[in-house]
Structures are given as structure tokens and as C-alpha cells.
N, C-alpha and C positions, 0 to 999 in steps of 0.2 A: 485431807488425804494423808495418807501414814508413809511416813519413809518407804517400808517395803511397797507400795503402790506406787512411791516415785521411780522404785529402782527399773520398773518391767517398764517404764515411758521408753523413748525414742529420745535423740538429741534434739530432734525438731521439736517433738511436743515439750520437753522439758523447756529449751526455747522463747519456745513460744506461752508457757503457763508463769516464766520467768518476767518475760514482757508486760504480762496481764497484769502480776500481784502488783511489779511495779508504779506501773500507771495506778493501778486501783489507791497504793497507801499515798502516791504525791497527790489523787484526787481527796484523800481523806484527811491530808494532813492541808489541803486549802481549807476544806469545810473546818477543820479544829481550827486554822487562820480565824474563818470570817464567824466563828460561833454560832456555825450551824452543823456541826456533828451530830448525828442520834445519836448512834451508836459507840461511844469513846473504844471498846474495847476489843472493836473491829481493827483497832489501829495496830494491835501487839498480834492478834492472830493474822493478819496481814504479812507484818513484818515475821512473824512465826514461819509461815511458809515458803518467804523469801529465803528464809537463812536454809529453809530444811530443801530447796532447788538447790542453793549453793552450795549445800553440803554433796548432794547426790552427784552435783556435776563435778566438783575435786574430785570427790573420790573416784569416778570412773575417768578422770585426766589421771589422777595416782597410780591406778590399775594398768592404765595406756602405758603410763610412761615405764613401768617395772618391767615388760615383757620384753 
């Protein structure tokens, strides 16, 4: 999903999609533990999405706070 589709989310849903990636790359980063990943590159577009929630959520604290 592209930053401007993160921007139109909800604080809930962003939340909540922030919750998921999390879970998702600690579950991917046991499989890379125990040498059972498939997919290794699932691991950077995980954390990709992560950072691209974190970003969408500053900057609408950023925006909050400037008014």
C-alpha cells in the first residue's frame, strides 16, 4: 500500500495495520531463527511498511501539533 493510501486510513486503522506488520515480521524473524523462512525478502517489505505507518503517524502528530 503507497503512502498516499496510508494517508486517507483512520487512527484506528492505521493502529491497527501497525499492530498486524508488527506481529507479522517478529513471526518472520522466528522462522529466519529456526531456518524455516521461504520467503527471506518478505522480511524488508514488512519492515518497509512498518517504517512507511510510522512515518504517516508523525507526520499527522506533526500537523496536530503545528495548529
Amino acid at each position: 500500500m503507497s503512502a498516499s493510501e496510508l494517508r486517507d486510513l483512520s487512527e484506528a486503522e492505521l493502529d491497527k495495520r501497525l499492530q498486524d506488520a508488527r506481529q507479522e515480521l517478529f513471526n518472520l524473524r522466528l522462522q529466519r531463527a529456526a531456518g524455516k523462512l521461504l520467503n527471506p525478502a518478505r522480511v524488508a517489505a514488512v519492515r518497509r511498511s512498518v517504517a512507511q505507518l510510522l512515518t504517516v503517524m508523525r507526520e499527522r502528530g506533526a500537523a496536530a501539533g503545528s495548529r
